[in-house]
Every structure is written in structure tokens, then in C-alpha cells.
N, C-alpha and C positions, 0 to 999 in steps of 0.2 A: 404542601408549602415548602416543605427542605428542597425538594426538586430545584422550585424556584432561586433561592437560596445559594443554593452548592452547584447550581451547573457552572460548567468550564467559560461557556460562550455563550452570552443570551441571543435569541434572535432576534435579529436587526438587518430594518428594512429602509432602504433609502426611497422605494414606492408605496404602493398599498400593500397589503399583508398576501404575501404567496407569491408578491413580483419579486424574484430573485435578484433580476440585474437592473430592473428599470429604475431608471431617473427620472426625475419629472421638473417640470419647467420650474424656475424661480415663484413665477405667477400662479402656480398652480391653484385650481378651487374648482371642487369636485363634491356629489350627489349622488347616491344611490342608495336602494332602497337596501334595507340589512339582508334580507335573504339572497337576495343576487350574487353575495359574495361567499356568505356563509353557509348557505344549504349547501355546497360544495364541498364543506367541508367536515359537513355532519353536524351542522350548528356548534362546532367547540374552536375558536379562537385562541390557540397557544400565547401563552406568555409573549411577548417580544418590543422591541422598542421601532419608533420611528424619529431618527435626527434630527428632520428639519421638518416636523407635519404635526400641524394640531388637529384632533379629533374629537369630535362630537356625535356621539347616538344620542336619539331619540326617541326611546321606546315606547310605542301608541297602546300595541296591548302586547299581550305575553310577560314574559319574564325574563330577567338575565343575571347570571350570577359575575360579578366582580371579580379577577382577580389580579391584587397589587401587590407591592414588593414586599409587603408581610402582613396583607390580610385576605381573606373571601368577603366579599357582600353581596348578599342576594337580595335583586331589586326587583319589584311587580311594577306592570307599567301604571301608571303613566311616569315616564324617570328622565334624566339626563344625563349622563357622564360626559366628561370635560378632561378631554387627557393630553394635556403640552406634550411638546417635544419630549426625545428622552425618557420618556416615565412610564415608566412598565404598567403592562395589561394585557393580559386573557380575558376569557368571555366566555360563555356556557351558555345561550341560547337557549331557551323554550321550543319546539320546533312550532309555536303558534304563532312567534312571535314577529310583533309587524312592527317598523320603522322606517327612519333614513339614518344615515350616516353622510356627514357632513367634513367635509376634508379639507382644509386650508395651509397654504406652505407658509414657513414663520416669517418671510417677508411680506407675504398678505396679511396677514397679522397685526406686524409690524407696521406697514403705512396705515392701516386704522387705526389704531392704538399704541402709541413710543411705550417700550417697555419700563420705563420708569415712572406710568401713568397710573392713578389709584386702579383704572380700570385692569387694567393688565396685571395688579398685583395682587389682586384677590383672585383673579382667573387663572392665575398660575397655581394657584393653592386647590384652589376648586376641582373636585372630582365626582361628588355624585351629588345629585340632587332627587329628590322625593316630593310628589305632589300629593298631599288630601286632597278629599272631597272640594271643600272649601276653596282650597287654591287650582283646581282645575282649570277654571277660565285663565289663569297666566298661562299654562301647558296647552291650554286653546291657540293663545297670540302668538306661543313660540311655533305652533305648527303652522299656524298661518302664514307667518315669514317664510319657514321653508319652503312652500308650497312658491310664493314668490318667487323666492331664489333659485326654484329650479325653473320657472318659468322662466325666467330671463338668463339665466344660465344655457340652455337648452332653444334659446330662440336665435334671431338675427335682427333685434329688434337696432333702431336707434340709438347712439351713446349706451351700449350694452353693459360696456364697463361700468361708467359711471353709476348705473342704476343698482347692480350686482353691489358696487361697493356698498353706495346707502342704502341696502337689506340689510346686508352685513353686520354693518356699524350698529344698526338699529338690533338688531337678531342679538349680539352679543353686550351689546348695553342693558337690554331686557332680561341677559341671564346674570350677567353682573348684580343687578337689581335683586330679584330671586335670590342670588347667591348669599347676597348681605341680609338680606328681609329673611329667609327663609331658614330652614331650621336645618341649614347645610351641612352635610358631613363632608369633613376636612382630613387630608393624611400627609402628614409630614415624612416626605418624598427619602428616598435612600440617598445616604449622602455619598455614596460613588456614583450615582447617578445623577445628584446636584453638581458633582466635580467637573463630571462630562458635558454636563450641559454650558457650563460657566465656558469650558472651557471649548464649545462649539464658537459658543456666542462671542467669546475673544476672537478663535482666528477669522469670522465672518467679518468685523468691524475694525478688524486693525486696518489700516491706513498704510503700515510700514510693518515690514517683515519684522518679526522679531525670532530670538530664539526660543527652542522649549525652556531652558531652567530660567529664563524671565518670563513667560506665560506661568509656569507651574511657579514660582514666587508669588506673582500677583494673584493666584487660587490662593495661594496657601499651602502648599504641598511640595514635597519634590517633585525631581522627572521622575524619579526610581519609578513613585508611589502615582504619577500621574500614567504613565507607561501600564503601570501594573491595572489603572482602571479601565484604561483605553482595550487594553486587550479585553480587560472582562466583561465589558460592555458590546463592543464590535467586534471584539475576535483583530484589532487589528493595531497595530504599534503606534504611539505619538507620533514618532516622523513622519508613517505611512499616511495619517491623517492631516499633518500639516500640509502634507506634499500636493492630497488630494486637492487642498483648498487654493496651494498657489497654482496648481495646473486650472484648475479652475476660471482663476484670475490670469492664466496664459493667453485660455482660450479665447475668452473678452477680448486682451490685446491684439489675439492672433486676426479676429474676423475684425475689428473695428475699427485700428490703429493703423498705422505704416511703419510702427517700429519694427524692426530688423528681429531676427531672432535672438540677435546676441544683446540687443538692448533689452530683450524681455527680458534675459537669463541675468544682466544686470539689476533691472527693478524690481524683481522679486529673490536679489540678494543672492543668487547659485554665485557659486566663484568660480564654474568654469561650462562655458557653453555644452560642450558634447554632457556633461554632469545633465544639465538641464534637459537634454534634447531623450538621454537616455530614459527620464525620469517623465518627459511627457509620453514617450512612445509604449512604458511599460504602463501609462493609466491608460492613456485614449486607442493605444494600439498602431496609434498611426504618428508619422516623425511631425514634428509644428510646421513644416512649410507644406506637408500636403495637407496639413488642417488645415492652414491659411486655403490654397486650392479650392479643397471640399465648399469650402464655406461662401467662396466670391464667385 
């Protein structure tokens, strides 16, 4: 556990666990079964975080052991873990063990459930769940939805979307349910890990550029101390992170708008175009007019 603790730079993935550089779409929502990823790796899941991805296993049989920002839990199936954005997890694998794993990006999330929804505020708390005997038949229902949602996932049926979302909604109402009824174990999250997260979720829904010492104001913190978590979390500086989110917001303009490059460099606030053009070409690699190009 000190390992956990004391390292310099936790790992942190903007894909699934072992995609180094991958990014994955806004919409992302993703299936597979736990050994496909994990026997690869000797069934042992390092510590590490995911920014923008919520995850759910669901262990059928075997076992798995827990591990969170300062504890172990070792779970026999039939189980659930529920891990938000941001919040640290390892996994120790049974090599018997059989499940899915279930991956959703916080804007899919998000359009089923507004984060300031009861639903969503217990599910942010929520990490492991435990079935008896008794409560089997729920751990029945929950695997039945998966088995859906990979069906229609995995297919080209009609209104795809639409159907995928109501599993979804249904899949994560029913562990909401469970979460409240059931005799949940609960862990209150590290709070430089709450900081980071807060402070995802500000530059994703600001409207208008702001700067860091009024994002770190409205946490609660300074830049110093906001700075000092960003590194310890991603290994990567506040600015570096702000910068990432308005190139983000460039590239939306770039492929979908007609504004000019130097109007971009306006609405997301650079004070001076080549400032801006330098600062897309050090993320994306490429200058904004040839991303405009690639794109049309």
C-alpha cells in the first residue's frame, strides 16, 4: 500500500488500461469480457486512474482482490465494482475468473443521469458490492442486461443507439437500487483525487475560458496546491491540462465552424494567434489549418 501512496506519478490512462496514447471518442461504450484484457497481463491490473471513463466489472465466478487509494478488498464472485472517473484501482485476478467489464465515457454517463441526480450521487460513492445467497437473483438481472447490452452493442440492429441507451439506464438504476438496499461498502475517495476530479468536470462545462487561480478558487485551493495535484495524478502541469481541453474545443471549431483560425485563438481567450497555433501543433502534431484540411 505505501507504493500506492508515495509514488511520484500514478498511472493514467485516457483509454483502457495498457492504451498508452489512445483516446477514445466522447460517446464511447464498451464490453468485454475480463480475461481478454487481463490474462495478458498475468491477471494483475496495476494501480492507475482513468479521467474521463467509468468502470464496472462484474465478477460471475472467481475472485478479485481490490485495490484503492488506502485499502485492499478481496471479493468472491458473485461481486460488482463501480469505479468513476479519477479513482484509483488495481485488481489481482483469480486466474478462474470469469466476467465482463463494462466501460462508459462520463458524457454517456452524463446524458442518462445529470450529475447532480440522487442516481448519480450514490454511484459516485459506490465501489464494491457483495451478493449472498439470498440476493443472487438481483446479480441474475444485472447479468442479464449485460448480455443485452452486448447484443445490441455488437449488432446493426435498428435505432441501435436508442436501445443501448435504455439497457443502460435500466442496468445502472438496478445497481443504484442494490447500492441503497444492499449492505454496500462505501470508501471515501482521496481528496487529491476529489480535487482533480472537480477540477476535470470545471474545464469540461465551462462555457467561457477562465483562468487557473479562479478554477482553483472555486475548488478551494490554490494554483500552487492545484498544480502540485495535477502533476501527482497525471504526471502533467495545470496549464498543460487546461490547454489540452481548449485544443479540444479548437478542434470542434476547426472541423465544424467557418471561423478563421484567429477567431478560434480569440474565443478560447490565447492573446495572440501564433501563441495558439504553436500550442495546437505541440498537442495534435499537426498546425489548425491542416486539421481543418484532414477533417473536410
Amino acid at each position: 500500500m505505501d507504493t500506492i501512496r508515495t509514488s511520484p506519478k500514478l498511472r493514467h490512462y485516457e483509454g483502457l488500461y495498457g492504451d498508452i496514447s489512445h483516446k477514445l471518442d466522447a460517446e464511447y461504450v464498451f464490453l468485454e469480457a475480463i480475461e481478454t484484457r487481463s490474462k495478458g497481463f498475468d491477471w494483475v491490473i496495476d494501480p492507475h486512474i482513468h479521467s474521463h471513463l467509468y468502470q464496472l466489472f462484474f465478477i460471475e465466478s472467481g475472485s478479485v482482490k481490490f485495490i484503492g487509494i488506502s485499502q485492499e478488498t478481496s471479493m468472491e464472485a458473485p461481486c460488482i465494482l463501480f469505479v468513476p472517473p479519477s479513482s484509483l484501482h488495481g485488481l489481482h485476478y483469480s486466474t478462474d475468473v470469469n466476467g465482463q467489464i463494462l466501460t462508459l465515457s462520463d458524457y454517456v454517463v452524463e446524458m442518462l443521469f445529470p450529475q447532480s441526480s440522487a442516481v448519480m450521487m450514490v454511484l459516485e460513492k459506490l465501489q464494491l458490492i457483495s451478493f449472498p445467497e439470498e440476493k443472487s437473483i438481483n446479480f441474475a438481472e444485472v447479468m442479464n442486461l449485460i448480455r443485452t447490452a452486448s447484443h445490441e452493442l455488437f449488432s446493426d440492429h435498428a435505432e441501435k443507439k436508442l436501445m443501448l441507451e435504455a439497457v443502460l439506464k435500466r442496468l445502472l438504476l438496478i445497481i443504484y437500487r442494490i447500492g441503497k438496499n444492499n449492505d454496500a461498502n462505501f470508501s471515501k475517495q482521496n481528496k487529491s483525487l476529489d480535487y482533480y476530479a472537480r477540477f476535470q468536470k470545471m474545464l469540461k462545462n465551462e462555457n467561457q475560458t477562465r483562468g487557473i487561480p479562479s478554477l482553483a478558487k472555486d475548488i478551494g485551493i490554490t494554483p500552487a496546491h492545484l498544480n502540485r495535484i495535477c502533476r501527482k495524478v497525471s504526471g502533467k502541469s495545470t496549464l498543460t491540462i487546461v490547454h489540452e481541453v481548449l485544443i479540444q474545443k479548437a478542434q470542434i471549431y476547426l472541423a465544424h465552424t467557418s471561423y478563421s483560425v484567429s477567431e478560434i485563438a480569440y474565443l478560447l481567450q490565447f492573446e495572440y494567434q501564433n501563441h495558439f497555433a504553436r500550442v495546437f501543433k505541440k498537442i495534435t502534431g499537426v498546425a489548425p489549418l491542416v486539421y481543418r484540411r484532414s477533417r473536410r
